[in-house]
Every structure is written in C-alpha cells, then in structure tokens.
N, C-alpha and C positions, 0 to 999 in steps of 0.2 A: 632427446628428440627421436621422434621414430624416424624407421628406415621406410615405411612403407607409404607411398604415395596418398593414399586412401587416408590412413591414419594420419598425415601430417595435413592432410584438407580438415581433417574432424576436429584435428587438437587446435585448428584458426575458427571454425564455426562455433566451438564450445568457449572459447576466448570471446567471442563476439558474444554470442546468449549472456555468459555471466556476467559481462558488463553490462548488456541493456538491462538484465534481473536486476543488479545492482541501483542502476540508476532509479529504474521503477520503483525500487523498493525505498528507493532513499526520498521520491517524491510523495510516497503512501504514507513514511512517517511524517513527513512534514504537514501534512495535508491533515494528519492525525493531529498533531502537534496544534493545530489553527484550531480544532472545535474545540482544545483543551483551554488555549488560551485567551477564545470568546468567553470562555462559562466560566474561567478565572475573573474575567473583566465585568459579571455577568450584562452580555452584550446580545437577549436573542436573540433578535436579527442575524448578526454576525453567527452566531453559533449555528442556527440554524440553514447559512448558508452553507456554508464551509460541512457541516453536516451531507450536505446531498452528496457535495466534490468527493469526502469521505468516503461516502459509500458506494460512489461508481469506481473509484480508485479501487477499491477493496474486492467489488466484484471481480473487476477487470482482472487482476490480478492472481484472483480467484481462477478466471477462467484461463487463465495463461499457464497454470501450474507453479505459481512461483510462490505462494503461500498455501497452508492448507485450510482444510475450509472451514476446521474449528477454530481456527485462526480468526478467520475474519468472521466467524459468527459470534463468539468473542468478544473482538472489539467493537462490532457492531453493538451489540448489548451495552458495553461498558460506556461508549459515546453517547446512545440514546439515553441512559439513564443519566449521565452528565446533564445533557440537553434540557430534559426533562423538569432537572432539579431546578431550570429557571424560570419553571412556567407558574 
C-alpha cells in the first residue's frame, strides 16, 4: 500500500472504476447473451428487442471507455446478422 495520501485516494477510486467496468461489462454480456438466445429460439420479436438493449449497452460502454470501439462494432455486426438470419 502506498505511503502517499494522494496515491492511497487513487488506489480507492481505481478499486471503485474496476468494479462498476466490471459490473457493466458483465450486464453487456448478458444483454448480448439475450439476442443470441432469441435467434437460438428463433423468436423475432424477442430478438429484435433485446437487439436495441444491445446496442445502447454497447454504445454506452463504448462511450465510457471500457470497451474498444472495434469491439463493439464487431458485435454490433455479428448480432445484426444473427437478427437478420430470422427475417
């Protein structure tokens, strides 16, 4: 642990960031996870909601720094063409 005042506020705020990155990132898979298992069921309705949740998740995420943006352009691609396959 540091000795330095400063440094020991930084090592609690960077403890606090990777948990909420964590958490966010574990509800983006999940979120990811829902439009895979509408087009499993093929369900579009379902698929196609869970589609939009996807992709604000994926912005947001985007915009927070906590993914990069080939990342989610990506999965963006790879869902849409899932989506697709059920029309």
């Amino acid at each position: 642990m540091a000795n330095i005042k400063q440094q020991m506020k930084r090592v609690k705020t960077n403890e606090k960031a990777r948990l909420a990155n964590a958490s966010f990132k574990s509800s983006l898979k999940t979120a990811m996870k829902a439009v895979n298992a509408a087009v499993a069921a093929k369900d579009l309705e379902k698929a196609q909601a869970a589609l939009s949740t996807a992709y604000k998740k994926l912005d947001k995420a985007q915009a927070k720094g906590i993914v990069h943006k080939n990342y989610v352009a990506r999965q963006k691609s790879e869902l849409a063409n899932a989506v697709n396959s059920l029309k």
